[in-house]
LOVEXMI-460542 format. One record per residue (C-alpha): x negated, y, z negated; residue in one letter. Coordinates in Angstrom, 3 decimals, decimal comma. Layout:
<tikes>
<u=X	v=Y	w=Z	rest=A>
...
</tikes>
This chain:
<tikes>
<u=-11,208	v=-38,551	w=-4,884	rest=X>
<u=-14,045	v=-37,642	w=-3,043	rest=X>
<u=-15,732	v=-33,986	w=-2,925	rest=X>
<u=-16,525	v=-34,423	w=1,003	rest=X>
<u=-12,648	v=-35,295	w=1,207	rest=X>
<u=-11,316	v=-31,681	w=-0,144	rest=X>
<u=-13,642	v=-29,421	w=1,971	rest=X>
<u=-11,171	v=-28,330	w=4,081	rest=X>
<u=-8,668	v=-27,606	w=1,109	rest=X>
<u=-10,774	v=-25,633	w=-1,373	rest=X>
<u=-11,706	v=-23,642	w=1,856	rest=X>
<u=-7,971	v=-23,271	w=2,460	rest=X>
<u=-7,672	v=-22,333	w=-1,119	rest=X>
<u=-10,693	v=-19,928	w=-1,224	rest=X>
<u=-9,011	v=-17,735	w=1,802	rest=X>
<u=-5,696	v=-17,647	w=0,085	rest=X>
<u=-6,942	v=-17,056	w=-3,361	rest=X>
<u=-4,784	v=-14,155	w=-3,868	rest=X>
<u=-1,883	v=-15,811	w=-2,191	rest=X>
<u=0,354	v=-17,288	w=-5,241	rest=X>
<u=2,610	v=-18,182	w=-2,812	rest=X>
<u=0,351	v=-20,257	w=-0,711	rest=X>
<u=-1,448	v=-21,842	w=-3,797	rest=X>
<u=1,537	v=-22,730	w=-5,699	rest=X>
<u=2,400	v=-25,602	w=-3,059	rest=X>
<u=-1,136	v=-25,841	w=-2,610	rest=X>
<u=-1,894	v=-29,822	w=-1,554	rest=X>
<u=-5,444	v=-29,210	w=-3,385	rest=X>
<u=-3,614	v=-28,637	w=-6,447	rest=X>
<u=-2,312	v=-31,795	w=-6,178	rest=X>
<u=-5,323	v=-33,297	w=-5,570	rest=X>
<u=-6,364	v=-31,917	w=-8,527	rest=X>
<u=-3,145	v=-32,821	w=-10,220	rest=X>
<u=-2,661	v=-29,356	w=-11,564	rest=X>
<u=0,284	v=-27,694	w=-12,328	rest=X>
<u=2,570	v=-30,435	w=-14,299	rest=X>
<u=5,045	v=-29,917	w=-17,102	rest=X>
<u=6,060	v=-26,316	w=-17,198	rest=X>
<u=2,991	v=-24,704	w=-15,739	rest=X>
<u=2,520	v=-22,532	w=-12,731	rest=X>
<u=0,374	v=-24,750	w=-10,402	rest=X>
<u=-0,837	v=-21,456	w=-8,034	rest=X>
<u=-2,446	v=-20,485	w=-12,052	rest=X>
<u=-4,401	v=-23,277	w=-12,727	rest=X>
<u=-5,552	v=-23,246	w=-9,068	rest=X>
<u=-6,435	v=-19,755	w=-9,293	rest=X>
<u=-8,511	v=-20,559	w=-12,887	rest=X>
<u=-9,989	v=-24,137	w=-11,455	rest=X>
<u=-11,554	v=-22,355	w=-8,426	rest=X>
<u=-12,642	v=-19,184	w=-10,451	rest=X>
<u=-14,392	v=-21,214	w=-12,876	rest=X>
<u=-15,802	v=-23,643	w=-9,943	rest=X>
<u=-17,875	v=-20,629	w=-7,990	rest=X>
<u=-18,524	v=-19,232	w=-11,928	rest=X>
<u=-20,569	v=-22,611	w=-12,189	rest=X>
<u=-22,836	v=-22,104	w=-9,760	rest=X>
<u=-23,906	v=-18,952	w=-11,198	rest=X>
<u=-27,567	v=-19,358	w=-11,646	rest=X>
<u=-28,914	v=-18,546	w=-14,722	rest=X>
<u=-31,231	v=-15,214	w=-15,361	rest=X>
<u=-34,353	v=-17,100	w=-15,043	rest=X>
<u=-33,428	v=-18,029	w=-11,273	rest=X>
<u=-35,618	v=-15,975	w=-8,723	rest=X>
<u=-32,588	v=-13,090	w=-7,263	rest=X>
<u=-33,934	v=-14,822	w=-3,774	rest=X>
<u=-33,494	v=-18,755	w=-4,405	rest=X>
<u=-30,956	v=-20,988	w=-2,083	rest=X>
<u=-29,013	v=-20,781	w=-5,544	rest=X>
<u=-27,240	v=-17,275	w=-5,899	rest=X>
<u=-27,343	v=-16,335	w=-1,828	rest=X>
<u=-24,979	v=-19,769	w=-2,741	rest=X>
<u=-23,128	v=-17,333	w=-5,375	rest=X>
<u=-23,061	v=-14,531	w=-3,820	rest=X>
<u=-21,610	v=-16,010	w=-0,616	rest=X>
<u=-19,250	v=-17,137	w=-2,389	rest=X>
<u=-17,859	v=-13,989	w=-4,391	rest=X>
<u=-18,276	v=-11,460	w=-1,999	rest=X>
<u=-16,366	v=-13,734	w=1,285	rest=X>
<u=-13,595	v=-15,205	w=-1,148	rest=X>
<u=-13,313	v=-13,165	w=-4,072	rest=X>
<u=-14,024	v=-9,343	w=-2,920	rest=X>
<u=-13,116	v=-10,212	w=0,774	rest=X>
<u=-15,608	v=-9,168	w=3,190	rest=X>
<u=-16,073	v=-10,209	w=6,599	rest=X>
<u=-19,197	v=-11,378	w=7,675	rest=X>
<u=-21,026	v=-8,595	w=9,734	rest=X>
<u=-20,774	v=-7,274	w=6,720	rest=X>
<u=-22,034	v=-9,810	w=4,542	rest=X>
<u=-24,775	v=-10,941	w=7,235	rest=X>
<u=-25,897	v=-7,098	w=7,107	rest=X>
<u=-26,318	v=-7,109	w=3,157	rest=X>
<u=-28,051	v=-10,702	w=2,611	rest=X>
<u=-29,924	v=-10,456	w=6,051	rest=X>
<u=-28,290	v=-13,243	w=7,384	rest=X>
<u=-27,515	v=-14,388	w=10,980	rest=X>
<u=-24,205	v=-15,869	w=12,257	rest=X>
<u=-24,823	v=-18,905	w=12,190	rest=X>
<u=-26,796	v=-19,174	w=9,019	rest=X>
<u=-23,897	v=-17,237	w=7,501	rest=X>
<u=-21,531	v=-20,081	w=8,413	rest=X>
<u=-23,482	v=-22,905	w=7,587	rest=X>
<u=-24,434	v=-21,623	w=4,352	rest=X>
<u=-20,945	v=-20,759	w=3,619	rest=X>
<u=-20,207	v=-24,722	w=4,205	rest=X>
<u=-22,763	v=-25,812	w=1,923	rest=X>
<u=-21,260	v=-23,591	w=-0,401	rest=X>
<u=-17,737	v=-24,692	w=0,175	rest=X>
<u=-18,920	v=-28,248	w=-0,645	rest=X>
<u=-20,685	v=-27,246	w=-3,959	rest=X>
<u=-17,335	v=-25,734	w=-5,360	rest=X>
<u=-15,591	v=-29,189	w=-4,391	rest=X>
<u=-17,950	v=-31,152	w=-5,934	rest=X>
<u=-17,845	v=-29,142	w=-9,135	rest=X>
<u=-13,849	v=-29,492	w=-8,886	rest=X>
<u=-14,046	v=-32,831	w=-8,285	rest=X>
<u=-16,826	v=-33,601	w=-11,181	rest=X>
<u=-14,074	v=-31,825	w=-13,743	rest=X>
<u=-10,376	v=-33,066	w=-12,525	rest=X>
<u=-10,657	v=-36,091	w=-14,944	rest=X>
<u=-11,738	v=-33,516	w=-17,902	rest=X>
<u=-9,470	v=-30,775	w=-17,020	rest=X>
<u=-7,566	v=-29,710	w=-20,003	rest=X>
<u=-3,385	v=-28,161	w=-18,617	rest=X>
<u=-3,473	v=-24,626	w=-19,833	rest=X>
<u=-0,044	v=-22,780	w=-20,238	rest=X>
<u=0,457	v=-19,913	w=-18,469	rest=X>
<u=2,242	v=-18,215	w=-21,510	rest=X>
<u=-0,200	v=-19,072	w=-24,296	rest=X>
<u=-3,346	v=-17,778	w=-25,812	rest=X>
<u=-5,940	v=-19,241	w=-22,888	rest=X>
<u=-3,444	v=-18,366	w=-19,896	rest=X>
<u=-3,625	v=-14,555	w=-20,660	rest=X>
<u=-7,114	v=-15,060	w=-20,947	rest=X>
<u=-6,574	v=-15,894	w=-17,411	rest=X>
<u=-4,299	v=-13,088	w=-16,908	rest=X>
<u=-6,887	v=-10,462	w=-17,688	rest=X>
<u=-9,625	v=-12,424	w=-15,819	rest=X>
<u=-7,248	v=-12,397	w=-12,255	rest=X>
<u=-6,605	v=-8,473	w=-13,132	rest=X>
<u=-10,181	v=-7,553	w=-13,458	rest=X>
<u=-10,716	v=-9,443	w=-9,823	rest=X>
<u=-8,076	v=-7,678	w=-8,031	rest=X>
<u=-9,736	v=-4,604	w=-9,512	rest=X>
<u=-12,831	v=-5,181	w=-8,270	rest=X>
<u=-11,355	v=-6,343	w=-4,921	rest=X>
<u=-9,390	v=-3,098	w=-4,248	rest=X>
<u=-12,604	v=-1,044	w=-5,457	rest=X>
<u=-14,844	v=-2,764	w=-2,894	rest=X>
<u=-11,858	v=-2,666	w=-0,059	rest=X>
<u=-12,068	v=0,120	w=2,669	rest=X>
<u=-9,825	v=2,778	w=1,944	rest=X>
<u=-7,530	v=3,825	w=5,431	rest=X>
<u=-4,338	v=5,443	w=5,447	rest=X>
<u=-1,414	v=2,362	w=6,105	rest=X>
<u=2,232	v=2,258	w=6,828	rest=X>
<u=3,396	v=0,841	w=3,478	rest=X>
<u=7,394	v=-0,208	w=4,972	rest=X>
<u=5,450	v=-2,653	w=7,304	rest=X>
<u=3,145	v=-3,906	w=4,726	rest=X>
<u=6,634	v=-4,230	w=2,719	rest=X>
<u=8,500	v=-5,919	w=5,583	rest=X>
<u=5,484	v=-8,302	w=5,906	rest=X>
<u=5,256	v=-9,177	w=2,230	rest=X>
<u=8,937	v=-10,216	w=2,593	rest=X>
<u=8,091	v=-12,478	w=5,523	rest=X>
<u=5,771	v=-14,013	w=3,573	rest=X>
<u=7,902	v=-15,329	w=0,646	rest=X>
<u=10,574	v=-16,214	w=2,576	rest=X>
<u=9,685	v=-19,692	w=2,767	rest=X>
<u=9,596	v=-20,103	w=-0,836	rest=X>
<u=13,519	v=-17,874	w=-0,629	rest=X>
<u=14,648	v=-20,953	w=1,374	rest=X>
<u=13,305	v=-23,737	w=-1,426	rest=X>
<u=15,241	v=-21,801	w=-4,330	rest=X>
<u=18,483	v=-21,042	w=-2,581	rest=X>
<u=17,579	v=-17,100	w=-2,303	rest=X>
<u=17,550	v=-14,325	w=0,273	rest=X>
<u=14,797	v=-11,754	w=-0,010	rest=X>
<u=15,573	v=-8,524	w=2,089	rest=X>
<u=13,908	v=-4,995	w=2,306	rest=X>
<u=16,067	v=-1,742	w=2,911	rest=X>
<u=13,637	v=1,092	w=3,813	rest=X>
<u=13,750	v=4,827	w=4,616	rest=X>
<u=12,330	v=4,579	w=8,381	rest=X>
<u=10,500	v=7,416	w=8,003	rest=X>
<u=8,344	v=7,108	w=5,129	rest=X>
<u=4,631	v=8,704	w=5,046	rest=X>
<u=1,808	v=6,735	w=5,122	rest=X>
<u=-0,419	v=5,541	w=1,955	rest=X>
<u=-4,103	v=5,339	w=0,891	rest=X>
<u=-5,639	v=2,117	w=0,392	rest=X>
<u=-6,095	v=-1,875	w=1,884	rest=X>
<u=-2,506	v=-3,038	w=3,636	rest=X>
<u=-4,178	v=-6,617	w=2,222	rest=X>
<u=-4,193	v=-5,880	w=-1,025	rest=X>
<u=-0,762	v=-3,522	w=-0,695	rest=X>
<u=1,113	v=-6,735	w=1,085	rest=X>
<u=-0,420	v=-9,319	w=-2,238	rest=X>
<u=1,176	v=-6,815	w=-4,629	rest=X>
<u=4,922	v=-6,821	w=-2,834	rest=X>
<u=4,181	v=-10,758	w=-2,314	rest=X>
<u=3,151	v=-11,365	w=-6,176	rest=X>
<u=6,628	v=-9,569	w=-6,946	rest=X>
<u=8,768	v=-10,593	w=-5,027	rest=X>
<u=7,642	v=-14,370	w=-5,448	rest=X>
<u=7,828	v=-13,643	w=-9,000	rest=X>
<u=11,695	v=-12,558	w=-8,518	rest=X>
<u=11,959	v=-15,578	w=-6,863	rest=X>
<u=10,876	v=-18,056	w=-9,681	rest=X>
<u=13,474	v=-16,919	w=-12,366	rest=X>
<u=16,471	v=-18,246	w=-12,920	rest=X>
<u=18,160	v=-15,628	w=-11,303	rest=X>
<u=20,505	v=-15,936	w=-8,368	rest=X>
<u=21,824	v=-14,070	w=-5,505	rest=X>
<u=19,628	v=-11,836	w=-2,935	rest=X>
<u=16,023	v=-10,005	w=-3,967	rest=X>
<u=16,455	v=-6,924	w=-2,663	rest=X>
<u=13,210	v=-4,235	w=-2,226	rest=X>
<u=14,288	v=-0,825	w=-1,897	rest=X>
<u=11,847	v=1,764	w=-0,493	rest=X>
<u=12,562	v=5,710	w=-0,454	rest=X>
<u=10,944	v=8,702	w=-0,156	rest=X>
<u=10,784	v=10,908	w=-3,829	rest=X>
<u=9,304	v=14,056	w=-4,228	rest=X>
<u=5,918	v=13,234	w=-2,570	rest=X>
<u=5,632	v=9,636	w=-3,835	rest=X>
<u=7,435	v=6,155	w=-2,377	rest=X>
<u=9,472	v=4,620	w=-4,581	rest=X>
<u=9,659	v=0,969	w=-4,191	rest=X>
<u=12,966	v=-0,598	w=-5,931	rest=X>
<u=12,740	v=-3,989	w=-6,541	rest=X>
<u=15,910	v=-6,161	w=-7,523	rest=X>
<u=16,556	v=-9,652	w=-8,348	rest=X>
<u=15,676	v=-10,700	w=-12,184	rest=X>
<u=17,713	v=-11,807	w=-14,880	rest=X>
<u=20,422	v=-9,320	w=-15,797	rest=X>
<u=19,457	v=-10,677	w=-19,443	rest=X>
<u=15,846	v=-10,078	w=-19,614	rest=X>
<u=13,450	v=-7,415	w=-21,573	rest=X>
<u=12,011	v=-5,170	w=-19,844	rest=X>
<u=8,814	v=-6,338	w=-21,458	rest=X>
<u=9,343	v=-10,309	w=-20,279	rest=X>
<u=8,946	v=-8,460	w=-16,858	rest=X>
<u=6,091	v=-6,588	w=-17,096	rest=X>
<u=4,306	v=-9,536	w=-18,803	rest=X>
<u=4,938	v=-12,389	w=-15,616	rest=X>
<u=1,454	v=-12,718	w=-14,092	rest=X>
<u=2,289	v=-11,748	w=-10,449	rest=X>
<u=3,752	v=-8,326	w=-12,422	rest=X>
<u=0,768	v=-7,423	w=-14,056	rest=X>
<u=-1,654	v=-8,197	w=-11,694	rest=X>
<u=0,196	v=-6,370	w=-9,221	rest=X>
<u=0,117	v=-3,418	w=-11,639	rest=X>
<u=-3,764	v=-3,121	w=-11,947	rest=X>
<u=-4,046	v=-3,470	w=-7,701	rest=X>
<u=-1,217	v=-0,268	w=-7,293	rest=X>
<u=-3,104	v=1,353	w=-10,764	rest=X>
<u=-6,346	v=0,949	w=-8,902	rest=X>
<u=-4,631	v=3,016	w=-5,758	rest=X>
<u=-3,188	v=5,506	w=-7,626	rest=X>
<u=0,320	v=3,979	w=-8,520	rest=X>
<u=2,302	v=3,134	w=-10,926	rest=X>
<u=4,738	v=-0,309	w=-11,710	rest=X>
<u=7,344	v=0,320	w=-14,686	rest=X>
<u=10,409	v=-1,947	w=-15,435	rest=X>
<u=13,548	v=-1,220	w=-16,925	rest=X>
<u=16,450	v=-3,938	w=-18,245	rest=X>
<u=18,832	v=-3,677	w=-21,383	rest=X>
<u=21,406	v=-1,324	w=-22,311	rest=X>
<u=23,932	v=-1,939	w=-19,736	rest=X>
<u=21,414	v=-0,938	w=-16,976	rest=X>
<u=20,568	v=-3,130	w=-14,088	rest=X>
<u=16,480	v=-4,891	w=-14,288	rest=X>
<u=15,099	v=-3,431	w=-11,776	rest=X>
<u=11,184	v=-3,158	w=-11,348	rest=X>
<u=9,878	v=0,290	w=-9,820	rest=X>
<u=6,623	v=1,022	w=-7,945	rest=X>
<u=5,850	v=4,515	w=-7,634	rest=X>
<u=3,175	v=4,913	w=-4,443	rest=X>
<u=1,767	v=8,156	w=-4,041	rest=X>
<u=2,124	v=9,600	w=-0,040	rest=X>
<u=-0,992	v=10,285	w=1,551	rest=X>
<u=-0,401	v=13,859	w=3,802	rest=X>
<u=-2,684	v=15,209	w=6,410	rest=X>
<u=-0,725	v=18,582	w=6,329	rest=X>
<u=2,306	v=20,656	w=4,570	rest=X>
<u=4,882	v=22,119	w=6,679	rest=X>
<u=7,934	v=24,499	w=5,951	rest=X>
<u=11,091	v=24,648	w=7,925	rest=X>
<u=12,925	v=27,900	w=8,016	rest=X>
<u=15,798	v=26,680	w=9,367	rest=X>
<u=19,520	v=26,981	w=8,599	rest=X>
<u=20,442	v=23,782	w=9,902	rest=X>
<u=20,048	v=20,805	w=7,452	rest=X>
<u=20,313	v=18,359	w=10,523	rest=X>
<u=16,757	v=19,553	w=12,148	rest=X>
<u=15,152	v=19,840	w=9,050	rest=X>
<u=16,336	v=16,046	w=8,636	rest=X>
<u=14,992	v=15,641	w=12,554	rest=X>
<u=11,876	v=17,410	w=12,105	rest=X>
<u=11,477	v=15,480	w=9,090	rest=X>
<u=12,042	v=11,667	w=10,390	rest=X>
<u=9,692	v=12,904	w=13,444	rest=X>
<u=6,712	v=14,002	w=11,381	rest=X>
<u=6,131	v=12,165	w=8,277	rest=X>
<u=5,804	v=8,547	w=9,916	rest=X>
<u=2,585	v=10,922	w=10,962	rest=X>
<u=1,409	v=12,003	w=7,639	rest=X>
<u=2,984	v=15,222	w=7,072	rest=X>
<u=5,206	v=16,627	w=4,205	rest=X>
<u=8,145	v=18,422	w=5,463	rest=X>
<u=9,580	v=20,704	w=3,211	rest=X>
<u=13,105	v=22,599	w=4,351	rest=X>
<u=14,272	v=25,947	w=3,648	rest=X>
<u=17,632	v=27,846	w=4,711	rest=X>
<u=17,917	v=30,965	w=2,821	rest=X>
<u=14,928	v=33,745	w=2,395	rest=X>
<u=15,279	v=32,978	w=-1,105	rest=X>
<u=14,447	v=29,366	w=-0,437	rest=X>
<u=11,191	v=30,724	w=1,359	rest=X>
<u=10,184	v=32,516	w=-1,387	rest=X>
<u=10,460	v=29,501	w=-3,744	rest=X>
<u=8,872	v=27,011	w=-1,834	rest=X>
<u=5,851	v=29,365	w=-0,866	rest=X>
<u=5,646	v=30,097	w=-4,452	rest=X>
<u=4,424	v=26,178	w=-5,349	rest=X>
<u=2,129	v=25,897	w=-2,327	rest=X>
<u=1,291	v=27,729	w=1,003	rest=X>
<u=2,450	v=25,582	w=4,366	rest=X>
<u=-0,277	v=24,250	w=6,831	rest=X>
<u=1,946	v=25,824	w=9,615	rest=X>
<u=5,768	v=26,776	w=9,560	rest=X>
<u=8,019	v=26,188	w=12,084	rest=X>
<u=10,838	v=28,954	w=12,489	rest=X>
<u=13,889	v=28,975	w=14,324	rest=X>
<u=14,996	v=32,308	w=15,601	rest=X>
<u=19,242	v=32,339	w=15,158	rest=X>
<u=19,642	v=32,031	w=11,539	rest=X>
<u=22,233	v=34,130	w=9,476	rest=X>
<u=21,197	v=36,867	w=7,467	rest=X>
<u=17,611	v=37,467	w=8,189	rest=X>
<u=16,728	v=36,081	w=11,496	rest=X>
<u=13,531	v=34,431	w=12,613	rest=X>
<u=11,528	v=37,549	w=13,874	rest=X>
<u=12,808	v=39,428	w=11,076	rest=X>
<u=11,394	v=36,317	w=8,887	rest=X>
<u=8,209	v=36,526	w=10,973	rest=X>
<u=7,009	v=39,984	w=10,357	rest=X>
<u=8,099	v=39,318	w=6,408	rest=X>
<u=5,490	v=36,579	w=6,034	rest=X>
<u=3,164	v=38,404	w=7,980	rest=X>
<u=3,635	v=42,015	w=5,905	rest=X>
<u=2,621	v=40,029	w=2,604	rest=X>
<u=-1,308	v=39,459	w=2,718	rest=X>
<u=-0,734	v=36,056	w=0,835	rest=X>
<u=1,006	v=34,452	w=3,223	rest=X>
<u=0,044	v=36,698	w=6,835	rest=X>
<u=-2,279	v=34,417	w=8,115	rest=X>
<u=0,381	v=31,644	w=8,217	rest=X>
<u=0,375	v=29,918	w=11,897	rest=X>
<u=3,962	v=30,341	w=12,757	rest=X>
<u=6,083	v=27,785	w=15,643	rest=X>
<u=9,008	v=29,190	w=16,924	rest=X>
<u=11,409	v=26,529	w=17,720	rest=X>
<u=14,722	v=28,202	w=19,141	rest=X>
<u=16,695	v=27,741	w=21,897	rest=X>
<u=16,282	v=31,298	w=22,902	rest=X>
<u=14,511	v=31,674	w=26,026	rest=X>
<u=11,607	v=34,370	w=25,135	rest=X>
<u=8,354	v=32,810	w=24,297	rest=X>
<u=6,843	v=35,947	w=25,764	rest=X>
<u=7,823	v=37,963	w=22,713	rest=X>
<u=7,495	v=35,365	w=20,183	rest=X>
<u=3,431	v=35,428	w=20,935	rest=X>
<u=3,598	v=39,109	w=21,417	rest=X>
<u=5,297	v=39,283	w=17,655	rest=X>
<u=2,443	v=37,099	w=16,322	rest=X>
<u=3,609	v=33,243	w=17,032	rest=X>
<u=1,017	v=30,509	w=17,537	rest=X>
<u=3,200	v=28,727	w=19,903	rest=X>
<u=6,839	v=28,571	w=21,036	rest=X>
<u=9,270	v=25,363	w=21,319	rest=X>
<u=12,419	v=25,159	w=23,361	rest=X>
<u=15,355	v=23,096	w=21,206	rest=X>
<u=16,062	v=20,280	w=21,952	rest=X>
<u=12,586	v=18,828	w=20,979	rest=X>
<u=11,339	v=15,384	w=20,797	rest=X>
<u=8,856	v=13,593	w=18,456	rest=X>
<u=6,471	v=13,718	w=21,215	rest=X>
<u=6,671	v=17,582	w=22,013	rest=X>
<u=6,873	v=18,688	w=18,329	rest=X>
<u=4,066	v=16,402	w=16,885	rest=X>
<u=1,652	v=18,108	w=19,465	rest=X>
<u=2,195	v=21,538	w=18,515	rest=X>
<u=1,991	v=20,716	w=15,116	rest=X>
<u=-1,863	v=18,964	w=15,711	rest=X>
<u=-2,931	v=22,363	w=17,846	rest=X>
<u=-1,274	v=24,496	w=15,832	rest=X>
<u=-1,720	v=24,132	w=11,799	rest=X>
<u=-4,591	v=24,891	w=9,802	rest=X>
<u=-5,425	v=25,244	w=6,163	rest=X>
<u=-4,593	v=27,981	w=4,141	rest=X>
<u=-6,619	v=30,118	w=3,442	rest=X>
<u=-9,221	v=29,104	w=6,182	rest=X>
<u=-10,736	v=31,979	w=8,083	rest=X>
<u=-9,922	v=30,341	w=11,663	rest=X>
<u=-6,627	v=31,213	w=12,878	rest=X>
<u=-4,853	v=28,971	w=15,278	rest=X>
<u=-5,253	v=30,678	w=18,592	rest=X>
<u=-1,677	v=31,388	w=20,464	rest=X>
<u=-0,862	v=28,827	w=23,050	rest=X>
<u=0,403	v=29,214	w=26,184	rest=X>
<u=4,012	v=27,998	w=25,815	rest=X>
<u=5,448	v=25,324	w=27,830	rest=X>
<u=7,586	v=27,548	w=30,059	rest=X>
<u=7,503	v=31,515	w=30,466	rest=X>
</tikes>
């Protein structure tokens, strides 16, 4: 074997390096014969490339400048921190098409350090004393990774729906289904949908490689104001900690830890194993619904949240009080026929108590008098039926923050 003859495979295997999927039938781990007896072959391809760019690590001696760590650097910030080139080019001072040709010459120097030690490479087990040296090493990169990664707010069922498109292939070579059931209207989450989709795909492929059999199902739900991710499809007869100490499961911990989440498992005593990842929501606003129908609550609900918005529903004055207890609203949307205490009656309550009078109210009613809503102190008035398009725009020229001194100005409503 030939270093000039794997090029194009260690740069496969560089751009998938947090891909188990993709490594474990990697054709350069068979090249490098990795991966035999009862080892995981995406592992050892993992640790043979880590340790290959570790090699050419100059020493401290080496001039910060030489040909030798812009080779390193290159390296670890493309492959293992993932950034693109402008950026790269921007922070080394390189152009385009320096950037590419050095990345070549650095592509070759990892194959022919692979190449110099596949006849010397010593099988490590995944599950002994060397492979969770490994384990911590592939944690502290996906660390790094997510604490160099741009932070933007993502829709987490279509990172979820993607993850399970990826490991389908490897569904079909075990005899296994993989399917996602999801709450269409989840919120949105803080963080990279990259590393997001190589958490759900180091999970679910893990799911995948036990013994198990029947479908892996992925559950995703809206709790409180966190996602709950269920995940289904491991050995009824396992530990809980024989889950939480597979490689794809603990490395998939540190990337959700590193975003604010949480991964837990829980097997034995007659409960199902189940692995849970707790995502927290990202919200651009709070909004209360004083409504006495549970249905538009529900509506209001499904239309806003895909949008970044917590929805909270009350019926009763008593729920009002309760909910504005925990937290003042961004802006409250009121409907006007309501038993008991109807909206305006509701309106001039919030408004007579000075913690909550500056509250931008919506009136959302199929009563026909906007003119006296705005007279009566409403920011804006909505005729029922709504749709998502009519009721998200209020909502963006209508809230503000509590407790800000700028009022949302009445609008003209849509018909008067």
């Amino acid at each position: 074997m030939r270093a000039e003859d794997i090029v194009p495979l260690v740069r496969d295997a560089l751009a998938n390096y947090y891909d188990p999927v993709h490594l474990q039938t990697h054709e350069l781990g068979v090249q490098l014969r990795l991966g035999s007896g009862g080892t995981i072959r995406a592992e050892e391809l993992r640790k043979a490339l880590w340790d290959a760019v570790e090699a050419l690590r100059p020493g401290p001696a080496v001039p910060t400048e030489s040909n030798a760590w812009l080779t390193y650097r290159l390296l670890w910030q493309h492959y293992v921190q993932g950034q693109g080139r402008e950026a790269i080019c921007a922070e080394l001072g390189l152009g385009q098409r320096t950037f590419y040709r050095r990345l070549q010459e650095a592509t070759e120097a990892v194959a022919s350090v692979l190449v110099a030690r596949c006849g010397q490479r010593q099988q490590v087990s995944v599950t002994g004393a060397n492979g969770q040296g490994d384990l911590e090493r592939a944690a502290a990169q996906a660390i790094a990774l997510a604490q160099h990664s741009r932070l933007g707010l993502i829709d987490i069922a279509a990172v979820a729906q993607e993850a399970c498109q990826t490991v389908a292939p490897l569904a079909d070579q075990v005899g296994r289904s993989v399917t996602l059931e999801c709450q269409g209207d989840l919120p949105q989450v803080q963080g990279d949908a990259a590393l997001y989709h190589q958490a759900f795909v180091n999970l679910l492929a893990e799911a995948l490689k036990t013994t198990a059999t029947g479908p892996v199902v992925l559950r995703g739900c809206l709790v409180g104001e966190q996602i709950r991710f269920e995940l289904a499809g491991f050995p009824a007869s396992w530990e809980r900690e024989a889950i939480l100490r597979l490689d794809g499961v603990s490395v998939s911990g540190r990337l959700l830890a590193a975003f604010g989440g949480e991964l837990c498992a829980q097997a034995g005593h007659n409960a199902p194993t189940l692995l849970w990842l707790v995502i927290p929501a990202v919200y651009v606003g709070r909004l209360l619904v004083i409504d006495d129908d549970e249905d538009t609550t529900a509506l209001y609900r499904r239309f806003l949240q895909p949008h970044g918005y917590f929805v909270a529903g009350a019926r009763t004055p008593e729920e009002v009080d309760r909910l504005l207890q925990d937290a003042l609203p961004d802006l409250v949307l009121l409907d006007v026929l309501m038993p008991g205490l109807d909206g305006w009656r509701m309106m001039r309550r919030l408004q007579d108590n000075p913690r909550t009078a500056r509250l931008p109210i919506v009136i959302c009613s199929v009563l026909a008098q906007p003119r006296l809503a705005l007279a009566l102190g409403a920011v804006d008035v909505l005729h029922k039926p709504l749709t998502e398009q009519t009721l998200l725009a209020a909502v963006l020229r209508s809230a503000t923050r509590p407790g800000s001194q700028d009022r949302a100005h009445p609008a003209a409503p849509a018909s008067i």
